[in-house]
VEXDREN-2710 file (C-alpha; in Angstrom, 1 decimal):
% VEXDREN-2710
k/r/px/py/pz
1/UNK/-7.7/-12.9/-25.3
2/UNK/-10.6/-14.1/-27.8
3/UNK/-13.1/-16.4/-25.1
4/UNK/-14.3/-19.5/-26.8
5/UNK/-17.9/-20.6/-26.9
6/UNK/-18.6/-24.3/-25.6
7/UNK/-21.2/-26.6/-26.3
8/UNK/-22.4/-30.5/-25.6
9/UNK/-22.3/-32.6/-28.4
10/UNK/-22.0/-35.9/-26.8
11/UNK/-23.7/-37.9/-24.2
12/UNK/-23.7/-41.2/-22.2
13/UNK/-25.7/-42.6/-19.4
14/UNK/-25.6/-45.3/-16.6
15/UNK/-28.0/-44.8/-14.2
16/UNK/-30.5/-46.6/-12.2
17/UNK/-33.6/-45.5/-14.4
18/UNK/-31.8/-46.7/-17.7
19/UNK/-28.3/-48.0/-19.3
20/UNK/-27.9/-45.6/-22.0
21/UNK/-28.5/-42.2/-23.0
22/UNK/-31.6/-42.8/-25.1
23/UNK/-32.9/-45.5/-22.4
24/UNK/-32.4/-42.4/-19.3
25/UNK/-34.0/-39.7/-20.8
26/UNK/-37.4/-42.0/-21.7
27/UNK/-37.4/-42.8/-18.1
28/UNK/-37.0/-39.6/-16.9
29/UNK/-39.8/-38.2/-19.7
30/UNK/-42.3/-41.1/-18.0
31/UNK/-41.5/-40.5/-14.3
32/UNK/-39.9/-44.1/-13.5
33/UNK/-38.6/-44.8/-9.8
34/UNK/-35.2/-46.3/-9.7
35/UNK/-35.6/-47.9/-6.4
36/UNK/-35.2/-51.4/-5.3
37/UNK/-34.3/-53.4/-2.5
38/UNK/-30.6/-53.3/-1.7
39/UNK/-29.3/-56.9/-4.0
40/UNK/-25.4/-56.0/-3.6
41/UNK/-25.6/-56.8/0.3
42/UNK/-27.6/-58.1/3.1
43/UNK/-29.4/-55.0/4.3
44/UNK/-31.6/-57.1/7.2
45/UNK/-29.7/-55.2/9.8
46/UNK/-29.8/-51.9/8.5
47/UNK/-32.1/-49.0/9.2
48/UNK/-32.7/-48.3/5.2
49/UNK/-32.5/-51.8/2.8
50/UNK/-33.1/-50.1/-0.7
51/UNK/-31.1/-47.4/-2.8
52/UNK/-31.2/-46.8/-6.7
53/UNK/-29.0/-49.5/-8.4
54/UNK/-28.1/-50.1/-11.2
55/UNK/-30.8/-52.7/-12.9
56/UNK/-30.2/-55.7/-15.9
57/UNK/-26.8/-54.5/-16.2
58/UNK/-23.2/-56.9/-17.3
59/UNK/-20.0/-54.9/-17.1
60/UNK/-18.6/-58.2/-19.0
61/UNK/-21.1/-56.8/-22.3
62/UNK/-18.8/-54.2/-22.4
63/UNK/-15.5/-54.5/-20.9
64/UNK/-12.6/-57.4/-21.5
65/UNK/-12.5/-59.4/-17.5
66/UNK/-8.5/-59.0/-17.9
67/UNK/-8.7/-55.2/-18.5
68/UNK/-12.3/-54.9/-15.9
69/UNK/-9.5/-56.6/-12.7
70/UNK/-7.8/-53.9/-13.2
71/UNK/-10.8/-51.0/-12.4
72/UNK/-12.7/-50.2/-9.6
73/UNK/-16.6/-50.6/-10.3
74/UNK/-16.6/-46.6/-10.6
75/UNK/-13.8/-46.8/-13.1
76/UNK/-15.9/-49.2/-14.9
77/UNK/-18.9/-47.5/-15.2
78/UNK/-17.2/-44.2/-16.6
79/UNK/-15.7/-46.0/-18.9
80/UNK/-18.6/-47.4/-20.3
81/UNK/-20.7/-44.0/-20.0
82/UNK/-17.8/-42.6/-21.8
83/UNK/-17.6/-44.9/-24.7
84/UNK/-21.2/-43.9/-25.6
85/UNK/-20.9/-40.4/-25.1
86/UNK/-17.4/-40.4/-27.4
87/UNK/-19.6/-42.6/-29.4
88/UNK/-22.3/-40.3/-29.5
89/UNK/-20.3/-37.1/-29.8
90/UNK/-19.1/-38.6/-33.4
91/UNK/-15.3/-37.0/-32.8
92/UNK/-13.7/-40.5/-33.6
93/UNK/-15.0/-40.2/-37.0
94/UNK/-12.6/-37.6/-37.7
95/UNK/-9.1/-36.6/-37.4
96/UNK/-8.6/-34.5/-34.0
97/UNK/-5.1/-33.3/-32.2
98/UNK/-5.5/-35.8/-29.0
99/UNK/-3.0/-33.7/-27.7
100/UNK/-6.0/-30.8/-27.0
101/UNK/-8.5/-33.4/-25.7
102/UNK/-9.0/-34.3/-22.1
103/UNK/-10.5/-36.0/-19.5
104/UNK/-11.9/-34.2/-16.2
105/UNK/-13.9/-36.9/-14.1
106/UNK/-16.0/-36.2/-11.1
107/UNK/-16.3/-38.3/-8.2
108/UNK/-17.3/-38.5/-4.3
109/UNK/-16.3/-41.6/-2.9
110/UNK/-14.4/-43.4/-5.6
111/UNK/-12.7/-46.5/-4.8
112/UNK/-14.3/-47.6/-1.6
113/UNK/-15.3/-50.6/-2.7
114/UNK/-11.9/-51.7/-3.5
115/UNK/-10.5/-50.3/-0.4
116/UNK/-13.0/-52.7/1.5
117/UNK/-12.7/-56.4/-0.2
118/UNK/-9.2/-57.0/1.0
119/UNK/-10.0/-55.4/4.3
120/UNK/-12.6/-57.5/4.8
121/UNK/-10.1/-60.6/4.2
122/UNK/-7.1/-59.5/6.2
123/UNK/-10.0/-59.0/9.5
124/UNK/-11.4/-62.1/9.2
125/UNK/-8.4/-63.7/8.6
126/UNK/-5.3/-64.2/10.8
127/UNK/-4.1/-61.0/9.7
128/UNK/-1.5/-61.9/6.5
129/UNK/-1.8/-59.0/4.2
130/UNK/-3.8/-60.2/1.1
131/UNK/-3.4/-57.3/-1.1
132/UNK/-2.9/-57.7/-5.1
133/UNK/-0.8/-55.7/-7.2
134/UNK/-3.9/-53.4/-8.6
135/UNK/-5.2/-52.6/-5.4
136/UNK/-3.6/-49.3/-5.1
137/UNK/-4.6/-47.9/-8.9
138/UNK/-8.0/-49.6/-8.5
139/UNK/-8.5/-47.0/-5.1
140/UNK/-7.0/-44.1/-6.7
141/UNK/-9.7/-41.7/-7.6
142/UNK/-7.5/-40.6/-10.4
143/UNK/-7.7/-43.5/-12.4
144/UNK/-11.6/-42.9/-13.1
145/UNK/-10.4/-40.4/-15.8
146/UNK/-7.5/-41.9/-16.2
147/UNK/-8.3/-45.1/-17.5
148/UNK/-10.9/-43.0/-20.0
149/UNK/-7.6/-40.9/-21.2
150/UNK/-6.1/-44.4/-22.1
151/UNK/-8.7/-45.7/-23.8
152/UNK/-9.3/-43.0/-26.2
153/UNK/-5.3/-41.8/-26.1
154/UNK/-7.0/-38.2/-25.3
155/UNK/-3.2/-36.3/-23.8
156/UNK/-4.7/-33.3/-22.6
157/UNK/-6.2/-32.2/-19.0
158/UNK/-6.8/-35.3/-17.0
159/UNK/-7.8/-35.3/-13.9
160/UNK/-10.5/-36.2/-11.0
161/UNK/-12.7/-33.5/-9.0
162/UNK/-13.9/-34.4/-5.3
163/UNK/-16.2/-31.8/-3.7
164/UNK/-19.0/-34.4/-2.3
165/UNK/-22.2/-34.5/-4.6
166/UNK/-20.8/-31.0/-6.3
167/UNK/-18.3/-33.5/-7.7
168/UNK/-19.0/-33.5/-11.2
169/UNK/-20.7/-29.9/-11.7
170/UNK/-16.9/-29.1/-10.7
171/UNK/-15.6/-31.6/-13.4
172/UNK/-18.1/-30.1/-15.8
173/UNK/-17.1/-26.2/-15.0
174/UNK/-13.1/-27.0/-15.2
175/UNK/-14.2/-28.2/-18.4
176/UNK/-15.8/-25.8/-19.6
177/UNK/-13.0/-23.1/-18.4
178/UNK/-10.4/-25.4/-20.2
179/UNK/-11.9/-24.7/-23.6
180/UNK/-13.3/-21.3/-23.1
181/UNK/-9.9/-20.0/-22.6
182/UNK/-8.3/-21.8/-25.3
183/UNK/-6.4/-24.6/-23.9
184/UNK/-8.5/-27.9/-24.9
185/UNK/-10.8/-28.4/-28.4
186/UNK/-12.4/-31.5/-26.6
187/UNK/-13.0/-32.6/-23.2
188/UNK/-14.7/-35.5/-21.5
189/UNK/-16.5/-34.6/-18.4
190/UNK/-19.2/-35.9/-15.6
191/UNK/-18.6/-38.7/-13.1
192/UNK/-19.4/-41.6/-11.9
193/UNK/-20.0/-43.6/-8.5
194/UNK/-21.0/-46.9/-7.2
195/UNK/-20.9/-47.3/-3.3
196/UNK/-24.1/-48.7/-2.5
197/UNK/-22.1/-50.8/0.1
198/UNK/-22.3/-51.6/3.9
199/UNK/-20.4/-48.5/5.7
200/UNK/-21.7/-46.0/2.9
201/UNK/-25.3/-46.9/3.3
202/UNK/-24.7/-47.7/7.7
203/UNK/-22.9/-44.7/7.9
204/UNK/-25.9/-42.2/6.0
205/UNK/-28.1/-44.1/8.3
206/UNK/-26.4/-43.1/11.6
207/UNK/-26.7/-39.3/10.5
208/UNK/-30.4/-39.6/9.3
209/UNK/-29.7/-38.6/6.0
210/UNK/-31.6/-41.5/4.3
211/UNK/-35.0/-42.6/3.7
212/UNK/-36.4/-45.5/6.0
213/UNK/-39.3/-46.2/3.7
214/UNK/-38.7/-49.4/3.2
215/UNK/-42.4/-50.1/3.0
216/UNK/-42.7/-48.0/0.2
217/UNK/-39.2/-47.7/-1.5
218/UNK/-40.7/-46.3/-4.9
219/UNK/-42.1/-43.5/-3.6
220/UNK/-39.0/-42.8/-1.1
221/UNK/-38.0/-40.1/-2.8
222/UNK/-39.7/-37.2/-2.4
223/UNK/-37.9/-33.8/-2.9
224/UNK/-40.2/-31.1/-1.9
225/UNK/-43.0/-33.2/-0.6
226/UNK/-44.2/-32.8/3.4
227/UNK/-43.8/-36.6/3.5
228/UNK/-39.4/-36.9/2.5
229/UNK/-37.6/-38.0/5.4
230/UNK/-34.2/-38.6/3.7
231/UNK/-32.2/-39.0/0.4
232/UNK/-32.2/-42.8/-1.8
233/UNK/-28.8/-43.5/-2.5
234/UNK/-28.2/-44.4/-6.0
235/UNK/-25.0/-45.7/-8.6
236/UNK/-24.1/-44.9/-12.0
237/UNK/-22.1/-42.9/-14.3
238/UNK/-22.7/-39.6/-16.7
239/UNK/-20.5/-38.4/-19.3
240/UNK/-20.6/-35.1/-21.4
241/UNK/-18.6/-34.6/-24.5
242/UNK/-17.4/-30.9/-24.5
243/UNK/-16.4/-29.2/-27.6
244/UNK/-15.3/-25.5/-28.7
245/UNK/-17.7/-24.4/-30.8
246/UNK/-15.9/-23.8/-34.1
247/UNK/-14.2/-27.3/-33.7
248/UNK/-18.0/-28.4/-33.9
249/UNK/-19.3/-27.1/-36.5
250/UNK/-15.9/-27.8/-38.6
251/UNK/-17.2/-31.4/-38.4
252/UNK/-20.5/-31.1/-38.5
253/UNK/-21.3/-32.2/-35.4
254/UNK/-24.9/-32.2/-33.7
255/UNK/-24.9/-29.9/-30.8
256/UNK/-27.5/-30.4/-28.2
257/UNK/-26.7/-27.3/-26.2
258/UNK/-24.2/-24.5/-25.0
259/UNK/-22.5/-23.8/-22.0
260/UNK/-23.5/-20.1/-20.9
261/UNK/-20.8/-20.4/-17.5
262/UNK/-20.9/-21.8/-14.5
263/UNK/-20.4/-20.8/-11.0
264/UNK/-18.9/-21.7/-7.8
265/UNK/-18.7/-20.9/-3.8
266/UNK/-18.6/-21.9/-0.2
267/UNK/-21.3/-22.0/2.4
268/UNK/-18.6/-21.5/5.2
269/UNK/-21.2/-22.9/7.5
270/UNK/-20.9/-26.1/8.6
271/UNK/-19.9/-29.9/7.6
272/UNK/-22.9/-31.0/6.4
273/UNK/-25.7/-28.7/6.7
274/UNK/-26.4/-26.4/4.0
275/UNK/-26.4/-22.8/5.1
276/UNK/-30.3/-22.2/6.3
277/UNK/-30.6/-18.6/4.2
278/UNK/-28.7/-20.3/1.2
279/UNK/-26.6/-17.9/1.0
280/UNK/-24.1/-20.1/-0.8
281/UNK/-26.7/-21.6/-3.1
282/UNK/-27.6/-17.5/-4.3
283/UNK/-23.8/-16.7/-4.5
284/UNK/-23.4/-20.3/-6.9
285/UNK/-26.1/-19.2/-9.3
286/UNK/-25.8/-15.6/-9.6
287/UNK/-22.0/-16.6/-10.5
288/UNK/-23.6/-19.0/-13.5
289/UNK/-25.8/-16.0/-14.7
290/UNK/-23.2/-13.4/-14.5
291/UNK/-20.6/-16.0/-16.3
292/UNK/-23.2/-15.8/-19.0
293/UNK/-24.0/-12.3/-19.3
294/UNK/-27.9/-13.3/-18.4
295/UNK/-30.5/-11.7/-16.2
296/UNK/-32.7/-13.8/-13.1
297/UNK/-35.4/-13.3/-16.0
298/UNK/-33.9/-15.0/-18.2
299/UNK/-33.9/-18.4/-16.5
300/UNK/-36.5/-20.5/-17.4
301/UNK/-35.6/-23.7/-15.3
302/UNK/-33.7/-24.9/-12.6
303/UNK/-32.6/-28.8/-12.3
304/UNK/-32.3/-28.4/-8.4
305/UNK/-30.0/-30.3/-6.0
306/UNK/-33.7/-31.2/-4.9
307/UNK/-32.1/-34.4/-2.7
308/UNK/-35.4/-34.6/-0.7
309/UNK/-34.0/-34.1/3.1
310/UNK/-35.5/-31.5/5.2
311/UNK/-33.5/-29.1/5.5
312/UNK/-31.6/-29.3/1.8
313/UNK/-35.0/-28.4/-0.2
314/UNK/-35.6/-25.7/2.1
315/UNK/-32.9/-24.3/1.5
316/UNK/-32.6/-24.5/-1.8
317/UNK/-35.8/-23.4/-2.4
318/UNK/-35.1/-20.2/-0.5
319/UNK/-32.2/-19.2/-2.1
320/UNK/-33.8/-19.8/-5.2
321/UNK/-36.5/-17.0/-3.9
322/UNK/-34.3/-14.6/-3.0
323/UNK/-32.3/-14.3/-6.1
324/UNK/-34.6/-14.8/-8.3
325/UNK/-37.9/-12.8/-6.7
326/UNK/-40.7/-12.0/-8.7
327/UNK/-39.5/-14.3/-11.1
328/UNK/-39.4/-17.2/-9.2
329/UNK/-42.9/-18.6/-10.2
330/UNK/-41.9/-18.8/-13.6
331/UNK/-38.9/-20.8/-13.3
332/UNK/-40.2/-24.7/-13.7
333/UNK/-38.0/-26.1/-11.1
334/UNK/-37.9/-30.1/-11.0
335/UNK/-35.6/-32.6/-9.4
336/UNK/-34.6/-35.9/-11.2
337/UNK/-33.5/-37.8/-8.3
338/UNK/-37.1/-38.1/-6.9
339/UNK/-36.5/-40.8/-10.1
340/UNK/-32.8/-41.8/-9.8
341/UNK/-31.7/-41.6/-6.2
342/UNK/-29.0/-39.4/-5.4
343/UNK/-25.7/-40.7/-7.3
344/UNK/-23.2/-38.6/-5.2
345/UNK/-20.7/-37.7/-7.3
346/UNK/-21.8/-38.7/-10.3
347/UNK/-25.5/-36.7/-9.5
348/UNK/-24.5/-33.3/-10.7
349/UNK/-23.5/-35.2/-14.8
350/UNK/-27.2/-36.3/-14.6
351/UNK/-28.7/-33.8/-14.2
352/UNK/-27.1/-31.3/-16.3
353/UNK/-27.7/-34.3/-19.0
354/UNK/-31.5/-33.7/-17.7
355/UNK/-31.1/-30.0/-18.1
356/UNK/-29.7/-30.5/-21.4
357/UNK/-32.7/-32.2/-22.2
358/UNK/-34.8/-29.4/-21.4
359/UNK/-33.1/-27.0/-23.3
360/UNK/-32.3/-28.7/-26.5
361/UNK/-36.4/-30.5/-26.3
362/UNK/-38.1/-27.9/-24.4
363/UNK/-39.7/-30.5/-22.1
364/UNK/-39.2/-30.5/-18.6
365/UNK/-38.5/-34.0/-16.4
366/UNK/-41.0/-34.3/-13.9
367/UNK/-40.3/-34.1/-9.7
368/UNK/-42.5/-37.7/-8.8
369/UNK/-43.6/-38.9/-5.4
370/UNK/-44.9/-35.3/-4.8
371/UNK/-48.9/-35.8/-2.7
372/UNK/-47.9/-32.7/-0.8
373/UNK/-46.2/-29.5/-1.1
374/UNK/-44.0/-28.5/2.2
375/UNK/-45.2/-24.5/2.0
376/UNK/-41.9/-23.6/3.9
377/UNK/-40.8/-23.7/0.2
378/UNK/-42.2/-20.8/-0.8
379/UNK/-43.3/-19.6/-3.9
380/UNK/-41.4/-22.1/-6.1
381/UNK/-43.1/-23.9/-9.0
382/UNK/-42.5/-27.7/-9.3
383/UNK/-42.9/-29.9/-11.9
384/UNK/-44.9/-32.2/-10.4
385/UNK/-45.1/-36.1/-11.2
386/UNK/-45.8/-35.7/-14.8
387/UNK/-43.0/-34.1/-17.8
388/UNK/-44.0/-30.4/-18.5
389/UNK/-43.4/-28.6/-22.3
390/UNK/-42.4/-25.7/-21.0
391/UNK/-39.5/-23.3/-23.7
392/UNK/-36.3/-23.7/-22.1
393/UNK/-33.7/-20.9/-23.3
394/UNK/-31.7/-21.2/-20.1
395/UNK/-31.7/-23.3/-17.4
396/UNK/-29.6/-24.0/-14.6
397/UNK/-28.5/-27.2/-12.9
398/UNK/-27.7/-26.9/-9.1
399/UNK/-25.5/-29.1/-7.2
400/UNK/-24.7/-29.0/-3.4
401/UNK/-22.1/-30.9/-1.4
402/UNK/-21.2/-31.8/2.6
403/UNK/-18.3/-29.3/3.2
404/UNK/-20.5/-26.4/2.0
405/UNK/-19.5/-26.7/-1.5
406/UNK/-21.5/-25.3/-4.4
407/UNK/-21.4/-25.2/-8.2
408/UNK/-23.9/-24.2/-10.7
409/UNK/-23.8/-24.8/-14.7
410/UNK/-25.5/-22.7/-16.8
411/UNK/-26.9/-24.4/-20.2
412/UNK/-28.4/-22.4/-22.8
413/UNK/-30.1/-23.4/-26.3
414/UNK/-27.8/-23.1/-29.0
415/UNK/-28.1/-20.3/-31.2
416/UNK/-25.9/-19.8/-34.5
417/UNK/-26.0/-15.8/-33.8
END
């Protein structure tokens, strides 16, 4: 069987640093902090009171208040993400056999925020259910690509991956696998979250997984800095178009980058803690390389799950050591949510729109907040606090999840030949 080639040629952005495509990649070129104080709750109680929310933004600007009842805020925001990356992609302009176009959304959490506003009513009331007739699609994580598959009237794959923050590096890989072996021309892919809500944000505080800089919330985020003491929990959405090559260039579509493979494993170590060798981490990117047929020296960058906790970045960074070796300093490593918080399952779609970035402009986001280099690293080379040129033939986006879960995409600069 003849493998297809896949590349991006669509893209759409919500995220904490900017509303659109265009608007997140200057602000990740400039080094922007997404952080604020917490607006979508009283935080006065809680051990953190900021995150990475979303900032000047009207879901009514793009969506009908009949049709937006009938989402859950992460249903929203993919739809919107994905109307600018179909949008982008051009593929509307044209006639295309919906029947070979999908939708494979990513997402940790999903529709917790529904779940909780009638739970909220029926404890504080006298206990008389109070639960409307949308409640149960508006949970469903399903209906985050579902809705999108409605919209567009896309029949093919359609589904929603949930491996924790891996989330939509597993939408993204399915993806990709769907049109490499045939069975899809087009599919939409990344993910989307927004939880930034009282037991999400209480319950990361009880396990010391999130920054308590409140005196300093712009700077909270500090992957691979002596000075990080937990993740900044962020919302938003990111969307990749997908598209066999051939179908591409039959209509002259732009294409940003190609998908060189993608790889997945298990840590098999423990619930939340990454494995400390990172032996999962090594096993997740030497799948990626071998996918596509590329050598550790090949790899000029690596968008890192980065999320600025202690034992994460070490981790990471060691397995990133071992596999790579002598190598290693030459591989610009960066991570973007030092800028954008860590959007759980929608993380993994922003940064491999980040890495896509690198490969198709050759410039490098930077890692900001970084005063201090934690030398239990290693060798590693960080981009540090200011965008790096840097020529980006391959580079490889990294995304880590509680349950052990790994994935890896590999995105390389297209080339006709």
């Amino acid at each position: 069987m003849e493998l297809k080639r896949v590349v991006v040629t669509g893209l759409g952005a919500l995220t904490p640093i900017g509303n659109s495509y265009p608007q997140f990649r200057e602000a990740l070129l400039k080094g922007v902090s997404g952080a604020n104080p917490i607006t979508k709750f009283d935080p006065e109680k809680f051990k953190t009171k900021f995150a990475c929310e979303l900032k000047d933004f009207n879901v009514l600007e793009f969506l009908d208040k009949k049709e937006m009842r009938k989402m859950d805020a992460a249903s929203q925001l993919a739809m919107i993400a994905s109307m600018e990356a179909v949008k982008h992609s051009g593929i509307l302009e044209v006639s295309i056999n919906k029947e070979r176009a999908g939708v494979i959304l990513g997402t940790s959490i999903g529709g917790m925020p529904t779940l909780m506003e009638p739970l909220r009513e029926f404890v504080l009331s006298d206990g008389t259910p109070r639960f409307g007739p949308f409640f149960v699609p508006r949970v469903l994580s399903d209906m985050i690509p579902g809705h999108v598959s409605i919209l567009f009237g896309f029949m093919g794959p359609n589904y929603a991956t949930t491996s924790a923050c891996a989330s939509s590096a597993n939408a993204i890989i399915d993806a990709y696998h769907f049109i490499k072996l045939g069975k899809s021309d087009i599919i939409v892919t990344g993910g989307s979250e927004s939880c930034i809500i009282e037991p999400v944000v209480g319950g990361f505080n009880s396990m010391h997984a999130l920054s308590t800089r409140n005196d300093d919330y712009k700077t909270a985020s500090r992957p691979f800095d002596t000075g990080r003491n937990g993740f900044v929990i962020g919302e938003g959405a990111a969307i990749l178009v997908l598209e066999e090559l051939e179908h591409a260039k039959r209509r002259g579509a732009t294409i940003y980058a190609e998908i060189g493979g993608g790889g997945l494993s298990a840590d098999a170590y423990h619930m939340t803690a990454p494995h400390p060798e990172g032996t999962g981490a090594i096993f997740s990117m030497r799948h990626a390389m071998i996918d596509a047929g590329l050598q550790p020296t090949d790899i000029d960058h690596i968008n890192t799950h980065g999320t600025s906790t202690v034992p994460g970045d070490i981790a990471e960074c060691m397995a990133i050591g071992k596999l790579f070796g002598e190598h290693t300093p030459n591989i610009a490593i960066t991570s973007t949510k030092s800028m954008t918080g860590h959007l759980l399952g929608a993380a993994a779609a922003a940064e491999a729109i980040a890495s896509i970035i690198a490969v198709n402009e050759d410039i490098i986001p930077p890692t900001i907040n970084h005063f201090e280099t934690d030398p239990a690293l290693g060798n590693v080379s960080i981009v540090k606090n200011i965008a790096a040129q840097k020529t980006v033939k391959a580079a490889i986006s990294n995304s880590f999840g509680f349950g052990g879960h790994n994935a890896s995409v590999l995105f390389k600069k297209y080339q006709t030949e």
